[in-house]
gemmi code that builds the backbone of each chain (N, CA, C; Angstrom):
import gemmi

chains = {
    "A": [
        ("UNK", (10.163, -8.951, -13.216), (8.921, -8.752, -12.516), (8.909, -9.520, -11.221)),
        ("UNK", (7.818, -9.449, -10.614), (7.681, -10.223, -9.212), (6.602, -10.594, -9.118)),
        ("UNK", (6.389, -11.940, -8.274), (5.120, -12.519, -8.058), (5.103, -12.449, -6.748)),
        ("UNK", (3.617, -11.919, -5.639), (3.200, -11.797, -4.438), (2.253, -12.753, -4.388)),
        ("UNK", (2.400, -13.824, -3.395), (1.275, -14.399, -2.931), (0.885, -14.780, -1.782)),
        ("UNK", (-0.179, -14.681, -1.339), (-1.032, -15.131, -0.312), (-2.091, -14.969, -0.179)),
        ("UNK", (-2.797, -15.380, 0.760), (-4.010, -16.286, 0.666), (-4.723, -15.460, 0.978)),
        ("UNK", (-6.353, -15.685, 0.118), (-7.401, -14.531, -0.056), (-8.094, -14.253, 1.216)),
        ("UNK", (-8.442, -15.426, 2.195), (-9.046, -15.001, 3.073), (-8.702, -15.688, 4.542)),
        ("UNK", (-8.731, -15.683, 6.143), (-8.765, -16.691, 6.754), (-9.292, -16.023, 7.690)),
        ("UNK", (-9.878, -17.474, 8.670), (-10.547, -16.846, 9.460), (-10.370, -17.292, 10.726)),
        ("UNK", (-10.408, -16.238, 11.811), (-9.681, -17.311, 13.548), (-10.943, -16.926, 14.536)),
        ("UNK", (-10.595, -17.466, 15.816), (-11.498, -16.977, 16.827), (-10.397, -16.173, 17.505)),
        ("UNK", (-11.141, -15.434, 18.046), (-10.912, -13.822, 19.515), (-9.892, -15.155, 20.178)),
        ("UNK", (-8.934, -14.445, 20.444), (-8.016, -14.981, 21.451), (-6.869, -16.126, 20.977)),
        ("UNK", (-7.182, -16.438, 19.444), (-6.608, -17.518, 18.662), (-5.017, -16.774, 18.107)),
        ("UNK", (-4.093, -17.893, 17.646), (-3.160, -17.314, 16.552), (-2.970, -17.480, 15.271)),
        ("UNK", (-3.145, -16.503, 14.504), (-2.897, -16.910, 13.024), (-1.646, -16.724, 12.185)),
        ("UNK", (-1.492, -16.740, 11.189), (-0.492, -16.497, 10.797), (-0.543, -16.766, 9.241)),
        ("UNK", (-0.104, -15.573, 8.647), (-0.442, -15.556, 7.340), (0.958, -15.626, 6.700)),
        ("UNK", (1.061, -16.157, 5.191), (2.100, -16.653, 4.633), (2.080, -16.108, 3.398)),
        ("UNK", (3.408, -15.862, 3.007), (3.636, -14.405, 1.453), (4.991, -15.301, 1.367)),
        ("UNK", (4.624, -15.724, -0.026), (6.022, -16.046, -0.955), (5.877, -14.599, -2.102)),
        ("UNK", (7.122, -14.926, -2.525), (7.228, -14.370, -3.538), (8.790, -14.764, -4.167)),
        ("UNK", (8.413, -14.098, -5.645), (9.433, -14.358, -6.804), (10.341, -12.888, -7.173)),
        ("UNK", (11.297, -12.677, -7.213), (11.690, -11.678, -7.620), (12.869, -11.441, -8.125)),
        ("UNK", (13.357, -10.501, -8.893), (14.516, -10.233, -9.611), (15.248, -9.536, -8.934)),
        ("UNK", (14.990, -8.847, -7.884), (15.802, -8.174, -6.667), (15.129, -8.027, -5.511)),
        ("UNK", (15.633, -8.118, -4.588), (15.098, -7.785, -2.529), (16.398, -7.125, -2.134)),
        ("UNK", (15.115, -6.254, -1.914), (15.844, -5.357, -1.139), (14.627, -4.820, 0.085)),
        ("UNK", (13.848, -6.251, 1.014), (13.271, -5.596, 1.946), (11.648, -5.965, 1.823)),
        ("UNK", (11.083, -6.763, 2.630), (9.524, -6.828, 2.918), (8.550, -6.133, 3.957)),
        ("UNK", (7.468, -5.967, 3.674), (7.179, -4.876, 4.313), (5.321, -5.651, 4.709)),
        ("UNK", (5.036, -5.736, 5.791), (3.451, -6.395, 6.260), (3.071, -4.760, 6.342)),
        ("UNK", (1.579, -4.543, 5.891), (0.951, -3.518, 6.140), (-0.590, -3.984, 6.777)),
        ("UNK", (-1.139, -3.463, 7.516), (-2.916, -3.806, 8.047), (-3.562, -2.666, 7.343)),
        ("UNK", (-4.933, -3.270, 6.487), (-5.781, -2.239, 6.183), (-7.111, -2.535, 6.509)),
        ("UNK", (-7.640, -1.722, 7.251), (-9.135, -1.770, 7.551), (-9.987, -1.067, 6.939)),
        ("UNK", (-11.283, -1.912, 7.010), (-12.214, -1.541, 5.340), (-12.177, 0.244, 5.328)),
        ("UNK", (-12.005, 0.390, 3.986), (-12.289, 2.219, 3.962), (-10.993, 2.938, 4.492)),
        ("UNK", (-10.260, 2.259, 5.006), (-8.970, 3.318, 5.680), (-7.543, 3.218, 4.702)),
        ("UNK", (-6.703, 3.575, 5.662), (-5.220, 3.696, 4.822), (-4.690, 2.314, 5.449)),
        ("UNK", (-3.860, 1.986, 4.603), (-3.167, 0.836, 5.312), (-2.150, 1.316, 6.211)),
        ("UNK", (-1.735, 0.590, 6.756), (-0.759, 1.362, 8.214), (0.391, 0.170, 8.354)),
        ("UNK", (1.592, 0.734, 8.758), (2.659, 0.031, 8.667), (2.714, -1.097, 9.671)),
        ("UNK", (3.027, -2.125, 9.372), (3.175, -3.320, 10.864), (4.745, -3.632, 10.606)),
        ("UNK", (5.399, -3.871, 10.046), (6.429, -4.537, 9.962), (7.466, -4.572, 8.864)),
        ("UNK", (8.752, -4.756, 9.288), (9.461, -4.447, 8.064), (10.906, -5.525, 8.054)),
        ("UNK", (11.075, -6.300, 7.487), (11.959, -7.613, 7.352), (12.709, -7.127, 6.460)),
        ("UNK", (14.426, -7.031, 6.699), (15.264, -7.120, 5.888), (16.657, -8.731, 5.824)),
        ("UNK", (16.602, -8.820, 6.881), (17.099, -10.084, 7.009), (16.829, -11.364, 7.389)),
        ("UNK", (16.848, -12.562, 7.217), (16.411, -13.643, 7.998), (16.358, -13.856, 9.135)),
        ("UNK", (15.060, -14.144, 9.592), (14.726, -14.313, 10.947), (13.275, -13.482, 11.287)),
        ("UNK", (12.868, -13.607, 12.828), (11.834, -12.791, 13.280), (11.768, -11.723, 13.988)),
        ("UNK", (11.228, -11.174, 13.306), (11.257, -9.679, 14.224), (9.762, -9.292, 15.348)),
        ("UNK", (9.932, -9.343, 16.193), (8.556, -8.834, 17.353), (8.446, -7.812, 17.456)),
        ("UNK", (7.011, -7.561, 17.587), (5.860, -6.190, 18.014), (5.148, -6.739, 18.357)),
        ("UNK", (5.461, -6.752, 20.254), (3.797, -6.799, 20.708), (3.373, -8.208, 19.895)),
        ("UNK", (1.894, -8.159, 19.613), (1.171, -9.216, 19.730), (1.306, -9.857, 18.327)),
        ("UNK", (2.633, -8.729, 16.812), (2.238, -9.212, 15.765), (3.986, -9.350, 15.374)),
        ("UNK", (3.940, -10.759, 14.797), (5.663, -11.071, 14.852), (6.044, -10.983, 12.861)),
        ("UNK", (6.699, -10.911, 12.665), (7.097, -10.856, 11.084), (8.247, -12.109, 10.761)),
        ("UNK", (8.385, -12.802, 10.115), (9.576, -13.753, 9.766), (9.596, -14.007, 8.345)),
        ("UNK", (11.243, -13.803, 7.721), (11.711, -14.116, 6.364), (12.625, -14.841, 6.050)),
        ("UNK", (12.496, -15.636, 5.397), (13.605, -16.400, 4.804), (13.495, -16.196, 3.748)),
        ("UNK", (15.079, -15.037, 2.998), (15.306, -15.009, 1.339), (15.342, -15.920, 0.633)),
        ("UNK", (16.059, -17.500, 1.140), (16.326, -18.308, 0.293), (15.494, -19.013, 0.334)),
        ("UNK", (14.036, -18.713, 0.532), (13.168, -19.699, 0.557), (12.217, -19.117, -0.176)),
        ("UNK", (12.144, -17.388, -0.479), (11.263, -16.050, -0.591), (9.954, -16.564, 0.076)),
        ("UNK", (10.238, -16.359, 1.492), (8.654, -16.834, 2.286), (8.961, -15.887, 3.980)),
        ("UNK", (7.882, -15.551, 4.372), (7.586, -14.610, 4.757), (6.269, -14.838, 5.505)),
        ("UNK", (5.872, -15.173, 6.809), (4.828, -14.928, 7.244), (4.952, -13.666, 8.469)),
        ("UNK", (3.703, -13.618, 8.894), (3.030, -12.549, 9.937), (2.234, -13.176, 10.769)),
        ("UNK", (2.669, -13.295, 11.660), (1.734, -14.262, 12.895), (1.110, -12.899, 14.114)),
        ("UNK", (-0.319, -13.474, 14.073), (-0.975, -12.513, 14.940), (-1.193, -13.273, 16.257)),
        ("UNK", (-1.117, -12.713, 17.398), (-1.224, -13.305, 18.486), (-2.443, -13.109, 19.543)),
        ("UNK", (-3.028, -13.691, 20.084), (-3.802, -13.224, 20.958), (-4.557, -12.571, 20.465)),
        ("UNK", (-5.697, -12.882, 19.308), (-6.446, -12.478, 18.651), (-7.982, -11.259, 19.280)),
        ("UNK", (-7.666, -10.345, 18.691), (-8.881, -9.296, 19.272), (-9.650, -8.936, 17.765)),
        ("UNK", (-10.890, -8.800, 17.973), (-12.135, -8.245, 17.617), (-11.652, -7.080, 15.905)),
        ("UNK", (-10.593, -6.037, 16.842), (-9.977, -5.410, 16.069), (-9.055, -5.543, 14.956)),
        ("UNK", (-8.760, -6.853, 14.940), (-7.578, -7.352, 14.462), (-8.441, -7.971, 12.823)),
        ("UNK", (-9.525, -7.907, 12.704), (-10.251, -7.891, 11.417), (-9.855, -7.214, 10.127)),
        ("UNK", (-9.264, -7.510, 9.505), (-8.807, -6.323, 8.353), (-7.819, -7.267, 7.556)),
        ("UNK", (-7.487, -6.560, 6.263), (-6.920, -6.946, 5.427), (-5.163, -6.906, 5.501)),
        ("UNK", (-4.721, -7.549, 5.303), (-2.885, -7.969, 5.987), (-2.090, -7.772, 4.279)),
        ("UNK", (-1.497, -6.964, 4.061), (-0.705, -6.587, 2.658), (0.785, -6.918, 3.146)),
        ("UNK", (1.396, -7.730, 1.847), (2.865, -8.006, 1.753), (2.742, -7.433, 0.508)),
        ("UNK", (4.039, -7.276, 0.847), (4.918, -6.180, -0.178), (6.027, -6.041, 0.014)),
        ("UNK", (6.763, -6.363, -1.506), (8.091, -6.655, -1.197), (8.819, -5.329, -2.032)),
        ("UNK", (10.059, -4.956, -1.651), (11.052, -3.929, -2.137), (11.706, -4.328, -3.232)),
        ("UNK", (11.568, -3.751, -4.472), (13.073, -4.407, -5.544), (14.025, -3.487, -5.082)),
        ("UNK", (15.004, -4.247, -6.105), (16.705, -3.653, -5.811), (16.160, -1.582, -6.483)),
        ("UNK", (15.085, -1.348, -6.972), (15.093, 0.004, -7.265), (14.511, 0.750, -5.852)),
        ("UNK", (13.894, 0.021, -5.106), (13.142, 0.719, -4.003), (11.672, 0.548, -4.209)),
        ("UNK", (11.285, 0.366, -5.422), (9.879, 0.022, -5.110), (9.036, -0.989, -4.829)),
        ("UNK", (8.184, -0.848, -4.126), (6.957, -1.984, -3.299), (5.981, -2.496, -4.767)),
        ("UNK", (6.270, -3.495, -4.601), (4.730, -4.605, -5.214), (4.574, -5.388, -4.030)),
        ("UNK", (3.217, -5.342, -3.982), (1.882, -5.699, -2.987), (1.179, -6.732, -3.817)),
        ("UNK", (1.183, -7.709, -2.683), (0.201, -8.556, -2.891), (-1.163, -8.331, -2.812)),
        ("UNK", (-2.172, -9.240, -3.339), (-3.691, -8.756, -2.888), (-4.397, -8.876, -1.652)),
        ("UNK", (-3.279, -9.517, -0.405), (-4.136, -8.982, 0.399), (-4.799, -10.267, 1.280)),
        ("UNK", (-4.479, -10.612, 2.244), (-5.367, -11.322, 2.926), (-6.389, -10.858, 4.113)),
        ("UNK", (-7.398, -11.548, 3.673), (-8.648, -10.733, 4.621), (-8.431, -11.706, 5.956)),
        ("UNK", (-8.128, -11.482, 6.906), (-8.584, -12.089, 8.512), (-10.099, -11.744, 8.658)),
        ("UNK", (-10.707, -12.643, 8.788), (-11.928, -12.350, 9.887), (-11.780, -13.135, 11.423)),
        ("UNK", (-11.836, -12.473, 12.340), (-11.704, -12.655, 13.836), (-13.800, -13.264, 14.291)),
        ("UNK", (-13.641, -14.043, 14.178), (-14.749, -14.016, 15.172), (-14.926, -14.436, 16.552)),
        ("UNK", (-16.209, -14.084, 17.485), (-16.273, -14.504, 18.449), (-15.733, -15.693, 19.171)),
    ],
    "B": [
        ("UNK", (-4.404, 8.541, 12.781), (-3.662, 9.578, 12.149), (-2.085, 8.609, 11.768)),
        ("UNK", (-2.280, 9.212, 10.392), (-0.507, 8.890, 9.267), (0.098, 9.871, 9.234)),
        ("UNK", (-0.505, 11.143, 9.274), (-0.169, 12.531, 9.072), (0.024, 12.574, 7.159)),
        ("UNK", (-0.743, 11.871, 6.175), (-0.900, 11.770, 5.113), (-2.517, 11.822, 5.261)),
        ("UNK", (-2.918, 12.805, 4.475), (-4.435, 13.372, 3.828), (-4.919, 13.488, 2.658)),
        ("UNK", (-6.083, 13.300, 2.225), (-6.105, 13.200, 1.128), (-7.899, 13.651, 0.790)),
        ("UNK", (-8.152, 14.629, -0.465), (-9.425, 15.067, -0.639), (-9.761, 14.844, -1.852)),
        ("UNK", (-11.336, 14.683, -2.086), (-12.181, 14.529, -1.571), (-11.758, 12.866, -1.087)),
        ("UNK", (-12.518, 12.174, -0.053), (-12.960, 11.010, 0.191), (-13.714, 10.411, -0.802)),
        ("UNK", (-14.422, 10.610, -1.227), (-15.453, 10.187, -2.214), (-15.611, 11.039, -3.149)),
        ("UNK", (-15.696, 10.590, -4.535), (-16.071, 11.450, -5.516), (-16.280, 10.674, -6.893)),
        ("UNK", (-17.820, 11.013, -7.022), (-18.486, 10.594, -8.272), (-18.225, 11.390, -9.075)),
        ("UNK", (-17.761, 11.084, -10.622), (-17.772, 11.687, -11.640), (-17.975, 11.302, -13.522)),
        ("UNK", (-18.706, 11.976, -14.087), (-18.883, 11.236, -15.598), (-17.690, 11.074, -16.310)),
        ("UNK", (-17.878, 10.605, -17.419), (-16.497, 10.165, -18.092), (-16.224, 11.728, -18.602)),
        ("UNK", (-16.679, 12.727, -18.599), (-16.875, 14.030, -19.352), (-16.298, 14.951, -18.780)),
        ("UNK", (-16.101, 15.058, -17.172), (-15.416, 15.597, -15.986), (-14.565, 15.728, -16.502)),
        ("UNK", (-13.919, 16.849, -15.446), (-12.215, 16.949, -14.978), (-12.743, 17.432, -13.282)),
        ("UNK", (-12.000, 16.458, -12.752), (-11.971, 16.515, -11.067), (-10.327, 16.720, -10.624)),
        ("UNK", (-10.155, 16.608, -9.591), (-8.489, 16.493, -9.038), (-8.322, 15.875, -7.426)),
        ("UNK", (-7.418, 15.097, -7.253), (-7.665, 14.359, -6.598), (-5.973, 15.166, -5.524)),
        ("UNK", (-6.138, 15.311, -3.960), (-5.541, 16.256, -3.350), (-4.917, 15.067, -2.654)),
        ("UNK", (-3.410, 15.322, -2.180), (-2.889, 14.558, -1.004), (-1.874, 15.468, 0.028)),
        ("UNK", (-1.661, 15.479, 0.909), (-0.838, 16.376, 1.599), (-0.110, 15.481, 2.836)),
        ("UNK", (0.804, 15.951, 2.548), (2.177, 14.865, 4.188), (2.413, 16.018, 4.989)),
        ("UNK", (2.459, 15.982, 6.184), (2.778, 16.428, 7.309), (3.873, 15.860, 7.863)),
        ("UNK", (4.399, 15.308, 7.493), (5.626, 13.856, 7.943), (6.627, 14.572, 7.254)),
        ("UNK", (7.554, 15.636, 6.753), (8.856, 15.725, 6.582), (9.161, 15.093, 5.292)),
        ("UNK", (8.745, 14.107, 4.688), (9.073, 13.364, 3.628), (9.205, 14.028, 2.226)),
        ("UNK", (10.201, 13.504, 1.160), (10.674, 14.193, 0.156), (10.067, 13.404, -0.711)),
        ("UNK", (9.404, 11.972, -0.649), (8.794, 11.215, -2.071), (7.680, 11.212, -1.631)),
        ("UNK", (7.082, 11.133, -2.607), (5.241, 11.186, -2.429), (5.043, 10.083, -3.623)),
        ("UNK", (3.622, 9.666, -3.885), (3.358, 8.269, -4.383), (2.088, 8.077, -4.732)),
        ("UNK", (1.096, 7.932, -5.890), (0.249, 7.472, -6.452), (-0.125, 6.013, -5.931)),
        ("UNK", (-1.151, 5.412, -5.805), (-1.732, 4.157, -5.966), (-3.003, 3.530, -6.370)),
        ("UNK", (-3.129, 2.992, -6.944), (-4.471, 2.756, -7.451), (-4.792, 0.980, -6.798)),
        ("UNK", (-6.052, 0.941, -6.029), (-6.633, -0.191, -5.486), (-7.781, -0.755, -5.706)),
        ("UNK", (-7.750, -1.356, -6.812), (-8.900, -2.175, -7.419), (-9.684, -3.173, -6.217)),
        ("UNK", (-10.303, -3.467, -6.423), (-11.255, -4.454, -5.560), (-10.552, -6.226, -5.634)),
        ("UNK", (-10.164, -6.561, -4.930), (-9.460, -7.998, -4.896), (-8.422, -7.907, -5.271)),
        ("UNK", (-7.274, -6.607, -5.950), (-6.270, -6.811, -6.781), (-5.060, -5.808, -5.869)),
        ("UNK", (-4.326, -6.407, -6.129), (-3.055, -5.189, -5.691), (-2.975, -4.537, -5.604)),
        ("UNK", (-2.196, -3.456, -5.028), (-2.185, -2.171, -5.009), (-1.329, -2.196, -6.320)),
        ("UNK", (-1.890, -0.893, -7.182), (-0.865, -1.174, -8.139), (0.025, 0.418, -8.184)),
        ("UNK", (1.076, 0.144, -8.106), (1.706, 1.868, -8.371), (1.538, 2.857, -9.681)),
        ("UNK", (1.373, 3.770, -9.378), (1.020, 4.526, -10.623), (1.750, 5.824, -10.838)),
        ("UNK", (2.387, 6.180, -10.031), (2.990, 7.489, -9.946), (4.840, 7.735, -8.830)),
        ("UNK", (5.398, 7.920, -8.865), (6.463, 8.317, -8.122), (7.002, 9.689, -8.490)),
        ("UNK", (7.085, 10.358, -7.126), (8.084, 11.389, -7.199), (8.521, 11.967, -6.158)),
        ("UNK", (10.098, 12.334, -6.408), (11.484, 12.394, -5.504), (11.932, 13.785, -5.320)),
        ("UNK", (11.685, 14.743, -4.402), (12.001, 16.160, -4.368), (11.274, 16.555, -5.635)),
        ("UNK", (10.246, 15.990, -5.423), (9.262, 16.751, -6.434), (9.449, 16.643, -8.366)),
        ("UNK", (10.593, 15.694, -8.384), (10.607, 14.935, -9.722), (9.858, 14.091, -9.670)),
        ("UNK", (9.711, 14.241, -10.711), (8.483, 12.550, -11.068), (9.940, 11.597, -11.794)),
        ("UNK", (10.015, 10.208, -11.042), (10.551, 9.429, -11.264), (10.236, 8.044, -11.281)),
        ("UNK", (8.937, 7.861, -11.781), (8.612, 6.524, -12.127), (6.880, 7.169, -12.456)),
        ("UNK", (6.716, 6.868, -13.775), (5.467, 6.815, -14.557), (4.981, 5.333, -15.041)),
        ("UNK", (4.010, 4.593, -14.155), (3.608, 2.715, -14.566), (2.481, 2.511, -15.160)),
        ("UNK", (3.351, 3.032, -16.811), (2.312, 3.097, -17.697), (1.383, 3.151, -17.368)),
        ("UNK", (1.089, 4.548, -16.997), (-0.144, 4.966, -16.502), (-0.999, 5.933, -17.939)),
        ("UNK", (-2.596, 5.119, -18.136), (-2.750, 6.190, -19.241), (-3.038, 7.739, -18.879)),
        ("UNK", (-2.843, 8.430, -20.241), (-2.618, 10.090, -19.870), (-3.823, 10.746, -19.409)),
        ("UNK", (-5.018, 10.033, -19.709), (-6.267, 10.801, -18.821), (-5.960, 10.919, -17.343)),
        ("UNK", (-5.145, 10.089, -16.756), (-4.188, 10.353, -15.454), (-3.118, 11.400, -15.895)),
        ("UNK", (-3.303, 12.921, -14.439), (-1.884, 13.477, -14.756), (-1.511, 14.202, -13.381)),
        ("UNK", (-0.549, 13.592, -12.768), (0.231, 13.933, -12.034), (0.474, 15.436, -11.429)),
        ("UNK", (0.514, 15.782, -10.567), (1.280, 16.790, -10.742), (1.706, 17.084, -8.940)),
        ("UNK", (3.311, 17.626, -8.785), (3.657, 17.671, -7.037), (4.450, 18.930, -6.909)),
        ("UNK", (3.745, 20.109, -7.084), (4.279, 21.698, -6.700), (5.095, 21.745, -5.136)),
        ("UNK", (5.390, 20.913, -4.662), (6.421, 20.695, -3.299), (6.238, 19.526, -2.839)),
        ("UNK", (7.209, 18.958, -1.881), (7.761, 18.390, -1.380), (6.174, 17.344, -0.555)),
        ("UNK", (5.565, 18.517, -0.343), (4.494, 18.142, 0.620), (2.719, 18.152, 0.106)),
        ("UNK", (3.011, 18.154, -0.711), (1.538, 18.369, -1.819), (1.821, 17.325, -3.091)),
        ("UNK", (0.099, 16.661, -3.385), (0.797, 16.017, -4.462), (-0.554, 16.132, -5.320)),
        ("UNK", (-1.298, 16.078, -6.461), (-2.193, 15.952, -6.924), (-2.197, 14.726, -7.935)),
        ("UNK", (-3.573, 15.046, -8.351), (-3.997, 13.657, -9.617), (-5.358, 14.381, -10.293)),
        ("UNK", (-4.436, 14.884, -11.455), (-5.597, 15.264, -12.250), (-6.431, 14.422, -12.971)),
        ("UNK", (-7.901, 14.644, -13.169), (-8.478, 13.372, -13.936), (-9.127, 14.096, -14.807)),
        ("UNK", (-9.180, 13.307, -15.792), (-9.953, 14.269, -16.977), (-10.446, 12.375, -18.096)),
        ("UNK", (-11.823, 12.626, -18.769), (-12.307, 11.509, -19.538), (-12.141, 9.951, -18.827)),
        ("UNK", (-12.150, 10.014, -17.971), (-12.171, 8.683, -17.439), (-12.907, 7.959, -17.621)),
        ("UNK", (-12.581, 6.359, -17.980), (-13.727, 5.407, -18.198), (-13.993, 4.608, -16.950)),
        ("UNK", (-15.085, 4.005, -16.701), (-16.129, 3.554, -15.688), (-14.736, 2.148, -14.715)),
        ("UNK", (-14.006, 1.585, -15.480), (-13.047, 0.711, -15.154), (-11.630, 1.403, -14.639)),
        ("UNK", (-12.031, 2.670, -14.308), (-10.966, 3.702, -13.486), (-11.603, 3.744, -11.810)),
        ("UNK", (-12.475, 3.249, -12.081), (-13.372, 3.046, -10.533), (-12.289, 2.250, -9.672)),
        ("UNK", (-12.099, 2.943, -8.361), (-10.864, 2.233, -8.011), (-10.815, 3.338, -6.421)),
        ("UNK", (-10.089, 2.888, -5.807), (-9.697, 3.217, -4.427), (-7.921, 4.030, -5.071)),
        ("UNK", (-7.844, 5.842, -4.586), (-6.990, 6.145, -5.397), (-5.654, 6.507, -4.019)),
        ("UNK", (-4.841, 5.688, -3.790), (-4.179, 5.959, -2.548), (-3.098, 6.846, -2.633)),
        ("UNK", (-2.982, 7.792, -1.865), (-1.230, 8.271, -1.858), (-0.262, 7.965, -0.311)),
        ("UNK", (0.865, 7.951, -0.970), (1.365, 7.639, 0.038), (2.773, 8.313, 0.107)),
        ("UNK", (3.444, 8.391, 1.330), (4.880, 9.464, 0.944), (5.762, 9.000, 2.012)),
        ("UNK", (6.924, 9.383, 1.865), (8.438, 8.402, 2.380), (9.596, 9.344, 2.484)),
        ("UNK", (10.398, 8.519, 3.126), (12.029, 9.392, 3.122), (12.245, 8.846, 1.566)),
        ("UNK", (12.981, 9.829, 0.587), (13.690, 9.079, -0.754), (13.774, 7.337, -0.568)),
        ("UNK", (13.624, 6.531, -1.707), (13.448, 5.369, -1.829), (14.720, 4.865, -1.904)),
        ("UNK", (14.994, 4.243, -0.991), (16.178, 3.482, -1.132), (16.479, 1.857, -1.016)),
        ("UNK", (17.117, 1.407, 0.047), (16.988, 0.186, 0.748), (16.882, 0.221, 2.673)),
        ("UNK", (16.884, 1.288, 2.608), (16.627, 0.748, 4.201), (15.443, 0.887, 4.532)),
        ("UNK", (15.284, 0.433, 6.180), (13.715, 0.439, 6.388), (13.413, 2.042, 6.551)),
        ("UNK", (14.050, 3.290, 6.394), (13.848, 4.256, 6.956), (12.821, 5.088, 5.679)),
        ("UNK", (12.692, 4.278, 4.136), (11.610, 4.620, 3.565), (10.737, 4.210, 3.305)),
        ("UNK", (10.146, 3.473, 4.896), (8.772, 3.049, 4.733), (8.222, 4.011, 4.446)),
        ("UNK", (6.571, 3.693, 3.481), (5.756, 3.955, 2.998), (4.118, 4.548, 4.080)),
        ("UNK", (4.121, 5.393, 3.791), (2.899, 5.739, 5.119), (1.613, 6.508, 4.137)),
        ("UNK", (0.910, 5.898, 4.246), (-0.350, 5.993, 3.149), (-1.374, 7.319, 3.511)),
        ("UNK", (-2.194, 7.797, 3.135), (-3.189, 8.680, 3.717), (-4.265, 7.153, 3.471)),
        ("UNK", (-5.998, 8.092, 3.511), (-6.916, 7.369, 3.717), (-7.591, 7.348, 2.338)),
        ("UNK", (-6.781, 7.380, 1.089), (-7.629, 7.017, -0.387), (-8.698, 8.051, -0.726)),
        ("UNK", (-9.091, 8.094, -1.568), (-9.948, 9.260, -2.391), (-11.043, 7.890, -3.373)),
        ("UNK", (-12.152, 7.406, -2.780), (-13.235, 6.414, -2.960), (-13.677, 7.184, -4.560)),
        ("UNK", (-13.596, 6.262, -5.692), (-13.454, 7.501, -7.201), (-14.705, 6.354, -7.807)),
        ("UNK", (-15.870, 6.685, -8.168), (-16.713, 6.038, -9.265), (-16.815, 6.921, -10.025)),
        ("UNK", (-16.712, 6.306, -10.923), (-16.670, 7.077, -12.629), (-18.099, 6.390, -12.897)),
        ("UNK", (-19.245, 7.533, -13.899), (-20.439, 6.971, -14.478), (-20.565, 6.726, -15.739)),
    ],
}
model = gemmi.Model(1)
for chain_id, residues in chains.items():
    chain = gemmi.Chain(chain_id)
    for i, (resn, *xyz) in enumerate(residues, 1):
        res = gemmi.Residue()
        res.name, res.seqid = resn, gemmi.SeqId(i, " ")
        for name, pos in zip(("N", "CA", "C"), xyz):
            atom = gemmi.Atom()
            atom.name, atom.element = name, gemmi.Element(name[0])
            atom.pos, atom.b_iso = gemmi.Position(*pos), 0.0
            res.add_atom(atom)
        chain.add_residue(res)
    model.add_chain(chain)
structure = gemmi.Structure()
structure.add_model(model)
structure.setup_entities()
């Protein structure tokens, strides 16, 4: 089995950086995956880590270390929009995703 | 836009019903994907299937039933459901599941399900 974790909620100001943090436990990796979901919608892909190190998009960066199983998502330059729920989810050696529950960002003014 | 859809959005129903829950990909993709999203809890998987095999059933009970007549259509039949089936019902669909990043997961917008 696998354990996903990170943190239930956090909260930044407009223009701030955050950065959210996903360990996990697992019996195989094969691949992590950050998703954004905003209330009522689909979650939508942000990022996808297969090897150690960071990968950039724009304002939202991804970084993994296997031998550590840790994994954050740093948001940059915080906007209004950027409110929503941040899903890790990791790949086993079969291909399938377990998801964590989810951290809520709230952005305020 | 995911180019993943999904009908109704919302749908109330008694434990006595049979409803069906619709998803459709526009994306080329050969796996399609069940999810069920409880309130504070994981997404939890509930369904897989690969060129239209079903290849992963997560112990899902049978008042849930599946069903994916192509590649690009997927359903979720519901029939007797109890009130703790209330849940956010997601699908989602992919290149075949493998290891590379090329079967990311691309969700539609959930089917909002209260059971009375």
């Amino acid at each position: 089995g696998q354990n996903i974790d990170q943190p239930t909620e956090m909260t930044a100001t407009e223009g701030a950086i955050v950065q959210i943090n996903c360990t996990y436990q697992t019996s195989g990796f094969n691949g992590l995956f950050w998703y954004q979901q905003h209330a009522g919608e689909a979650p939508t892909f942000l990022s996808y880590n297969v090897l150690d190190g960071l990968e950039e998009k724009g304002r939202f960066s991804s970084f993994l270390s296997r031998s550590k199983g840790y994994s954050y998502l740093l948001l940059k330059e915080l906007q209004m929009k950027d409110s929503a729920s941040y899903l890790c989810a990791v790949r086993d050696s079969w291909g399938k995703l377990q998801f964590g529950a989810g951290t809520q960002v709230v952005v305020t003014p | 836009e995911t180019g993943v859809t999904q009908t109704p959005r919302h749908l109330v129903m008694g434990m006595t019903n049979k409803k069906s829950l619709k998803c459709e990909q526009h994306l080329g993709h050969n796996a399609m994907y069940w999810y069920k999203q409880s309130a504070k809890k994981p997404l939890e998987l509930m369904f897989v299937y690969n060129f239209k095999e079903q290849t992963e059933n997560n112990s899902v009970p049978s008042r849930f039933s599946p069903e994916c007549p192509n590649s690009s259509h997927l359903f979720l039949h519901l029939h007797t459901l109890q009130p703790e089936d209330s849940a956010l019902y997601l699908c989602a669909s992919s290149h075949p599941p493998g290891t590379s990043g090329r079967d990311t997961q691309y969700f539609g917008p959930g089917t909002r399900l209260t059971v009375l």
